[in-house]
N, C-alpha and C positions, 0 to 999 in steps of 0.2 A: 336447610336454610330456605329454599323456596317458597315454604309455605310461611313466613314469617310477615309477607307484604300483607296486612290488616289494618295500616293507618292511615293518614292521610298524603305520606308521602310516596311516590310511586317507587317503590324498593322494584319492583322484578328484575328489570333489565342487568343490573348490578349484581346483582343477588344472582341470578343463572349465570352471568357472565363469569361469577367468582367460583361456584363451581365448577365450573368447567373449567376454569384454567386451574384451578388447586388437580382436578383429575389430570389435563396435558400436563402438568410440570412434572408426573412422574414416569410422564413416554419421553417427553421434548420437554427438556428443560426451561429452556432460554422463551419458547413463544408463549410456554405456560406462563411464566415470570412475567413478561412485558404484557399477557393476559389478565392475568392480576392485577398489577400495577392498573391499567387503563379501568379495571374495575371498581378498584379502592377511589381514585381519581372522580368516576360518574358517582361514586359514592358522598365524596368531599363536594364536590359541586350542590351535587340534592341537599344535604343534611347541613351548610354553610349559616342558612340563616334560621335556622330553628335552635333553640335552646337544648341541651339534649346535658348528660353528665359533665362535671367539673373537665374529668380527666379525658376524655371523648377526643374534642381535637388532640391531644398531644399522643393517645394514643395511634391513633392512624395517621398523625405525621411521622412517630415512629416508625410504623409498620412501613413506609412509604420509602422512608430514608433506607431501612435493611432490604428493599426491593432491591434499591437503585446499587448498592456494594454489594449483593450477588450478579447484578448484570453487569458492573465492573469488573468484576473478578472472574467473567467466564459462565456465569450459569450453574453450577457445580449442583449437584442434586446430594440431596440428603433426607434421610428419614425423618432427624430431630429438626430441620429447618419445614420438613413437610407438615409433621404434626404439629409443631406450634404455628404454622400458617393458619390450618384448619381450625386451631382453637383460635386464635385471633378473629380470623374473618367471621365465623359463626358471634361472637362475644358483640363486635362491631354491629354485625346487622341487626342480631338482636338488642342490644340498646337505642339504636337508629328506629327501631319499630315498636318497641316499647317504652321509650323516653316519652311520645306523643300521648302518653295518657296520662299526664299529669304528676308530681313531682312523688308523689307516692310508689307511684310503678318504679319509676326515675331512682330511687331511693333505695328498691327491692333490688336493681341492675344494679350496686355498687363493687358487687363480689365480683362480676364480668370485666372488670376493667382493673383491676386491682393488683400491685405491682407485685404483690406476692403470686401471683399466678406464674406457673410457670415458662407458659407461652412469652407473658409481655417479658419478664425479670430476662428470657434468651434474646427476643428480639430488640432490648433496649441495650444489649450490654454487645450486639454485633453494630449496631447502627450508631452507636456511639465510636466505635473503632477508627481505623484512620483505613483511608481506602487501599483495599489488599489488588496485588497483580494477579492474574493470571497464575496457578499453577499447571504446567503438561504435565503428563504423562506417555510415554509412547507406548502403544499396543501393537501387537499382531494377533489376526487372524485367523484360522485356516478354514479355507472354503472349500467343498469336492461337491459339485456339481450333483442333484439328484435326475433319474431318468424324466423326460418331457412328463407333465403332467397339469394339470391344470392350477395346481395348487405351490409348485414349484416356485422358489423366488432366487431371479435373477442375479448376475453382477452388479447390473447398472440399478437395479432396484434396490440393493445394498448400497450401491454409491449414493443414490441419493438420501437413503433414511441416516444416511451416516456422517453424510457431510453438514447433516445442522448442529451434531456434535463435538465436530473438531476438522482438522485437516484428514482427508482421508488419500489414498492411490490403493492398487490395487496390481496386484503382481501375480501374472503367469508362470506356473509353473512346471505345470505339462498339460498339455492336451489326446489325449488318446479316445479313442470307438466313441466320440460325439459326448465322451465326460472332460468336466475343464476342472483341475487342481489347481490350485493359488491362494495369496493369502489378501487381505486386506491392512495395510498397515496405516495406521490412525495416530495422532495426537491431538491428546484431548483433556479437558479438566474432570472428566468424569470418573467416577470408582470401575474399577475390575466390577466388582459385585453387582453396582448397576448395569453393565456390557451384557453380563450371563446371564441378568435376569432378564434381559432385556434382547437377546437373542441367541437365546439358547441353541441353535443348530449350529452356530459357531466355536470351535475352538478356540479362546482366548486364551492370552499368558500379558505378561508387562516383560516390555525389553527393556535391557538394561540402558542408562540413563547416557545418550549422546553427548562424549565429554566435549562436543565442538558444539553443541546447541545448548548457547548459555542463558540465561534470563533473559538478558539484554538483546538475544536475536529473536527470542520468541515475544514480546513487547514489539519488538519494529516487525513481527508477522499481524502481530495482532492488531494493531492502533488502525490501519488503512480500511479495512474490514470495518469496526466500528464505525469509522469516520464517514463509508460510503456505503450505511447502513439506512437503506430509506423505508423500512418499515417500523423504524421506531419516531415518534413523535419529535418537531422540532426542540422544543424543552428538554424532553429527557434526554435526549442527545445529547445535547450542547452541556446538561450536568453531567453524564457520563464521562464524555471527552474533557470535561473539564479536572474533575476525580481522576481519572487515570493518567491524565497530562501530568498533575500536582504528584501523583506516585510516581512516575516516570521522571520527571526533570529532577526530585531531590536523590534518585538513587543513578542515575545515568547522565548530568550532567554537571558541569560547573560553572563558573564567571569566566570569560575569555584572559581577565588579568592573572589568574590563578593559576597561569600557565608559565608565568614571566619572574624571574625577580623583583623584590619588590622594588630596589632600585633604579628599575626598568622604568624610563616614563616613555617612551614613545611607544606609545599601545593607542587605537582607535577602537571605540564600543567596548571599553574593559569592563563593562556591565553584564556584554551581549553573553546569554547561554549556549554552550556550545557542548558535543557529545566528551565524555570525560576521557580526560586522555589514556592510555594504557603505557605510557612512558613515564619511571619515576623521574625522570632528570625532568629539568627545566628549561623549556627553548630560551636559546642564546641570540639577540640580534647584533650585527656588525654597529658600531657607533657610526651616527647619521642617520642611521635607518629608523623606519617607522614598522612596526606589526599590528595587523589587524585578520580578521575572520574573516573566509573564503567559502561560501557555498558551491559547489562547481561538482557535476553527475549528480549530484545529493548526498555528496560528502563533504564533509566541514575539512578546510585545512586553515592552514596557520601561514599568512603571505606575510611576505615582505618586499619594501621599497627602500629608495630612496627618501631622503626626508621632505625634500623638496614637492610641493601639492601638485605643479604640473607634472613634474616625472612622472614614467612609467616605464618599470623595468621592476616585473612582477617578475618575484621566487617565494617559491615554495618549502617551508619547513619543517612541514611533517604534517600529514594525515591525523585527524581526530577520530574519523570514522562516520558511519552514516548517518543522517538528520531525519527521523521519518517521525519526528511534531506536527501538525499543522500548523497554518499561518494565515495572516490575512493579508492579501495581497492587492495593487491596484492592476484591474486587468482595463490596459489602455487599445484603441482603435487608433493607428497612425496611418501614412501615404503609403507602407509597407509591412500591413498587415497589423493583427491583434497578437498584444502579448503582455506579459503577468512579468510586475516585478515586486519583491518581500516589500512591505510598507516598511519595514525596518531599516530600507536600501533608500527608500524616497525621502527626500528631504522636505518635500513640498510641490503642490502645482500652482502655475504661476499664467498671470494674464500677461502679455507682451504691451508693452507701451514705448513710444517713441525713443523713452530714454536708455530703457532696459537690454538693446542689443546697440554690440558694438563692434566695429572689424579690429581684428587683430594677427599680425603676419600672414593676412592671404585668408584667414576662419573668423567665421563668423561669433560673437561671445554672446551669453546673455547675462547679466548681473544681476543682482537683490540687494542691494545694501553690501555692506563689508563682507560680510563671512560666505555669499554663494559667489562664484566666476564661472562658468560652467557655458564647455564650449557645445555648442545646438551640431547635432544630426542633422545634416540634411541630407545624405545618404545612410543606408544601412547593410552592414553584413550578413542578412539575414531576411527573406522576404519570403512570402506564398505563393505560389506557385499560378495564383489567380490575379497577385498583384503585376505590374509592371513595374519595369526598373525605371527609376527618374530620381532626380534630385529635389525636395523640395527647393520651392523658391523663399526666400526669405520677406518677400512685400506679402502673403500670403501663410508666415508662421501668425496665429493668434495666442496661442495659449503651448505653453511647456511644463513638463515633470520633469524635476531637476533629480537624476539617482546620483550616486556614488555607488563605484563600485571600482574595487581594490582603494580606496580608499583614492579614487580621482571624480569629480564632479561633470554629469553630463548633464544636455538639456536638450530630451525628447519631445519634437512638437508630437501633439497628437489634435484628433477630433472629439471624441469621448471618453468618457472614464466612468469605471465602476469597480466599487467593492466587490470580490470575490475570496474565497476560502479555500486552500490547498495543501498537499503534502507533497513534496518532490519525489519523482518519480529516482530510482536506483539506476544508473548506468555503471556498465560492465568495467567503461575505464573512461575518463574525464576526456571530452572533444574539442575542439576550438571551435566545431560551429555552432554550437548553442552552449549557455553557460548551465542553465536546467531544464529540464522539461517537466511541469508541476500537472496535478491532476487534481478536479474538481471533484462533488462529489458523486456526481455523474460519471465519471470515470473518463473523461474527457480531457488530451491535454494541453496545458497551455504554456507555450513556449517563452524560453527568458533568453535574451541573445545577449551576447558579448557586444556591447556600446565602445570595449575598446580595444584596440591592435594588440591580443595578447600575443605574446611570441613564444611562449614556456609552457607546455603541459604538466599539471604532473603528474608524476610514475604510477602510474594504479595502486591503489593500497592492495598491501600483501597483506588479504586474510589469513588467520587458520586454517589447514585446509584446504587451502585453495586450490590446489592439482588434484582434488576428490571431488565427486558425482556431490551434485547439489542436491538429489535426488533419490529417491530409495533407488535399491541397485535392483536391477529386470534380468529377467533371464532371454536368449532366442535374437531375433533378427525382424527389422520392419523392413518391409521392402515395397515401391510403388513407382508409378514414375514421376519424373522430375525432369522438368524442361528439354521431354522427349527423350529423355533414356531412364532405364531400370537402374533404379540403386535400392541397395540392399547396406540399410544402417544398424551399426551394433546398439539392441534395445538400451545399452547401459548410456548409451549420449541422449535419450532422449527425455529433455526435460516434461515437454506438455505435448498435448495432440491435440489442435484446436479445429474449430470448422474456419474454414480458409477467408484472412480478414484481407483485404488490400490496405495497405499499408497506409501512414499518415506523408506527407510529401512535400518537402521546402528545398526551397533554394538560396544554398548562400553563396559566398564570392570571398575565393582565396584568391589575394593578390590581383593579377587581371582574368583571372577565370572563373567561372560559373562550376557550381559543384552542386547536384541535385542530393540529398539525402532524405532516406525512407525509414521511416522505424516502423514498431508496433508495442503498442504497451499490454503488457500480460504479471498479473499476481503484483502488481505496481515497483515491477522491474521496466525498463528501455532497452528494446532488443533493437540496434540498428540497423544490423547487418542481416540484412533480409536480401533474399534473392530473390528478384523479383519476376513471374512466370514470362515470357516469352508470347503469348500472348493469351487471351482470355478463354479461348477456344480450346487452347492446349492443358487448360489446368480443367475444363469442362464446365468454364463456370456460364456459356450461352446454352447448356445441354442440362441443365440441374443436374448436372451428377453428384456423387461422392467428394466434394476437393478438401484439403488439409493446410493450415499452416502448422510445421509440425519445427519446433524450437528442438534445437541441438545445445546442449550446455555442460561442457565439461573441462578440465586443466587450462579454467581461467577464461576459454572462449565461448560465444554463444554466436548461432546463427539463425536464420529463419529459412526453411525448405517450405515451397508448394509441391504438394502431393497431388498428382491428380487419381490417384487409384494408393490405395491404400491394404495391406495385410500383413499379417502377422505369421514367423513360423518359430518353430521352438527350434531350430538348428540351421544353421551355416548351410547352405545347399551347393556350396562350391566345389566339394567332394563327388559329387555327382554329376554337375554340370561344366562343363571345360568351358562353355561362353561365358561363367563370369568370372571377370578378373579384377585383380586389383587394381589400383588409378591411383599416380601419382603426380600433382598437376606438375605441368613449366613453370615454376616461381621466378625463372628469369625475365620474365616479359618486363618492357618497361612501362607499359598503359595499366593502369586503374580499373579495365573493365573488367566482369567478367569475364571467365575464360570458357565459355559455352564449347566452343570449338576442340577445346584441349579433351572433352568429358569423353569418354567409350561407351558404348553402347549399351555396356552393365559397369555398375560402377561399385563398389564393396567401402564404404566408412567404416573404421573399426579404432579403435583405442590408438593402435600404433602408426595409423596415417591420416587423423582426426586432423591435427593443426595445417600439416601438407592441402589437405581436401578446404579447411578454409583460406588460407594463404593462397589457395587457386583461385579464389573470387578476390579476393582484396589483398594484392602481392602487396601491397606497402600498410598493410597492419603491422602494429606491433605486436606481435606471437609470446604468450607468458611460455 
């Protein structure tokens, strides 16, 4: 195709660009595809205002639309999708370089473009299709280490060529005389036959099909990845997420009223989409009560109230399950920090005028006409750690966002306001001190506070599963230290092994006290329960050494460890060593703090005294 630029329009750039991504798509799927596409694209631009064949544009709107449902659907590689790419894009350019000669030449090109070809008749009859999900696959691996040599290719050199294909980890199996055994275990859209061909020094097989990893959970892996994907173009983004949205909400959700009898009227947002229940019965409410949809950790549930607008005496009826859509959100600037609430939640922002606020029993109101009453903030439950505490003053509110939430009307002053875009972040079990924590595409997140006194959590939804390793299972023992003493944890609790982040850090106010909480966001889960190092010097972070934030996550609980030395052995060293012992903390303490003082000098985490070992940092958890 290269040699094809002889007219007047400048083809090369395009034209190299398309071979070379037609060659990556059959190493790297996905960068070849989105190489393509951005070629066809410099193609459409150049060739826009020339007269060129009847069927010319509709063909490469084709070609363009089957780009955009294989990048929807995962990248997937194929032979027959490769070779009619090749014929397509060679037919394109060549018409593009030979249409410029006059309608004769133009005339000769008609067989190039012609629906009987077999290229176009594949590529019109996929792009006409309705947008497909994602299909996995799970693999394994098996890797054995060859002797040091120049030529040799690492673990981590596999992890990285392998993680642009799917979900990858990598598991120890034995270590012996400087050889390392283990496997790689992968999910991904790609064939067995492209794996083999594609690294042949591996042992591949397909495992059988994870009866607990259903469509619906591999769709909430996928969607946050796409979504905080910034090497694809704004546009095709936004049609991608759009595509995969429209497959996603008609197979994974429903109407909120579809949940109710029909003879139900007291339902709020019975329009609103929510995740589709897994219960055939139909929620029941008490007469006088109101139901409405509850976003809260990033699970949808099903509340209920009182009928009455000002009451609040918020229950809980059952879990729908996680929400991981994006949304467009107002992320507002107030007296007590920045924070994002669902536009779907806002009713409107409002200028303040003389007539608009009114006192009422001791609080402050602000009105809109008949349908808003919505009592003004002028403290909050929830502030930054940069902010101070105060009360706004009310000679001083100018402008308020009126939300509803649980279906009662508040009125947030704030300073500025902007449109921004997000997916809720996953917590392990629903808080009272934040209602979400949502993430941009930046991976940055942005706090939603509870505007009002809830008193009812509810009970964590009981996955499938849920007392099983979220994780492929490991073999051996990590052991390092940790806020000055040696602990030796069972590989099978550990979820991730990260370079050591300091945590995100707010303050909010239960009743008349102050309560500091720390997260960290990882894979667009909320790990709260982070321990936080003792000091900076002790995790080694004034010495650039080695430090770890290393997530524990298993029967239900997750924590956050800083490691300041980190290693791996394939066996329990306690047989050998009589100084380490096991640790069972004091759970009778009645303080909140950590229990630093209670820890031994070597400390042992394993399966059977996992919850005991988090129960010692936060005695008043609820332990599944």
């Amino acid at each position: 195709m290269a040699q094809l630029d002889n007219g007047w329009m400048n083809l090369s750039l395009p034209i190299s660009q398309a071979e070379m991504a037609l060659r990556d798509y059959h190493y790297s799927p996905q960068s070849g595809l989105e190489s393509l596409r951005f070629a066809l694209l410099s193609l459409q631009k150049i060739t826009h205002t020339y007269t060129l064949h009847d069927n010319y544009s509709q063909r490469l709107t084709s070609f363009l639309f089957a780009l955009d449902g294989l990048l929807a659907s995962g990248s997937p590689y194929s032979e027959r999708y490769h070779t009619a790419f090749l014929s397509a894009s060679d037919a394109l350019f060549q018409v593009a370089v030979g249409g410029q000669f006059g309608i004769d030449r133009r005339q000769q090109l008609d067989l190039l473009l012609s629906s009987e070809r077999p290229c176009w008749a594949y590529i019109a009859s996929f792009s006409n299709e309705k947008a497909r999900l994602p299909t996995y696959v799970n693999y394994e691996a098996l890797f054995v280490s060859s002797p040091p040599s120049p030529h040799r290719i690492t673990v981590d050199a596999y992890l990285e060529v392998l993680s642009s294909s799917g979900r990858v980890s990598f598991q120890v199996d034995a270590k012996k005389d400087g050889f390392l055994e283990g496997r790689f275990l992968l999910e991904s859209v790609q064939s067995l036959s492209w794996f083999k061909a594609r690294f042949p020094q591996l042992q591949w097989r397909t495992l059988a099909k994870n009866k607990n990893t259903a469509l619906e959970a591999l769709c909430q892996q996928s969607f946050l990845p796409l979504f905080q994907n910034t090497s694809i173009e704004k546009s095709s983004r936004y049609r991608l997420l759009e595509r995969y949205e429209e497959c996603f909400k008609s197979s994974f959700y429903q109407s909120f009223s579809t949940l109710f009898p029909a003879t139900l009227s007291g339902i709020y947002e019975p329009e609103r989409l929510v995740p589709l229940s897994k219960n055939a019965a139909l929620f029941e409410c008490d007469d006088g009560s109101v139901a409405f949809p509850v976003r809260h950790g990033g699970d949808m549930y099903v509340g209920t109230k009182p009928a009455p607008e000002k009451a609040l005496n918020l229950s809980y009826l059952g879990c729908l399950g996680q929400d991981s859509l994006s949304y467009f959100l107002y992320e507002v600037n107030t007296g007590f920090g920045r924070f994002a609430f669902d536009q779907a939640e806002v009713l409107g922002a409002y200028t303040i005028t003389d007539e608009s606020l009114f006192e009422l029993d001791g609080d402050l109101w602000f009105s809109a006409g008949e349908s808003i009453n919505a009592k003004v903030m002028l403290s909050m439950p929830l502030f930054s750690l940069s902010d101070s505490v105060y009360c706004v003053l009310p000679d001083f509110i100018t402008q308020v966002l009126v939300i509803k939430q649980a279906g009662v009307c508040v009125a947030l002053p704030y300073s500025s306001l902007r449109e921004v875009e997000g997916v809720c972040s996953h917590m392990q079990a629903p808080r009272s001190w934040v209602k979400n924590i949502w993430l941009n595409q930046q991976n940055e997140p942005l706090l939603e506070p509870w505007l009002l006194a809830v008193s009812e959590l509810p009970l964590p939804f009981q996955r499938a599963g849920r007392n099983k390793p979220t994780h492929p299972v490991r073999n051996g023992y990590y052991f390092g230290k940790v806020c000055g003493r040696m602990i030796w944890v069972q590989a099978e609790l550990v979820l991730a092994i990260l370079p050591y982040r300091s945590p995100y850090s707010f303050t909010g106010i239960n009743g008349d006290e102050l309560s500091f909480e720390s997260f960290i966001i990882y894979d667009g889960r909320c790990f709260d329960k982070v321990v936080a190092a003792v000091s900076d010097e002790e995790v080694g972070v004034s010495h650039n050494k080695n430090v770890y934030s290393v997530i524990l996550d298993v029967m239900g609980e997750s924590t956050v460890l800083p490691f300041a030395s980190f290693e791996w052995c394939d066996s329990f060293p306690g047989e050998e060593s009589e100084e380490v012992v096991s640790w069972l903390p004091n759970t009778k303490e009645s303080d909140d703090k950590p229990h630093y003082a209670s820890l031994q000098n070597n400390v042992v985490v394993d399966q059977k005294n996992y919850l005991s070992f988090v129960a010692g940092f936060w005695p008043s958890s609820s332990l599944a």
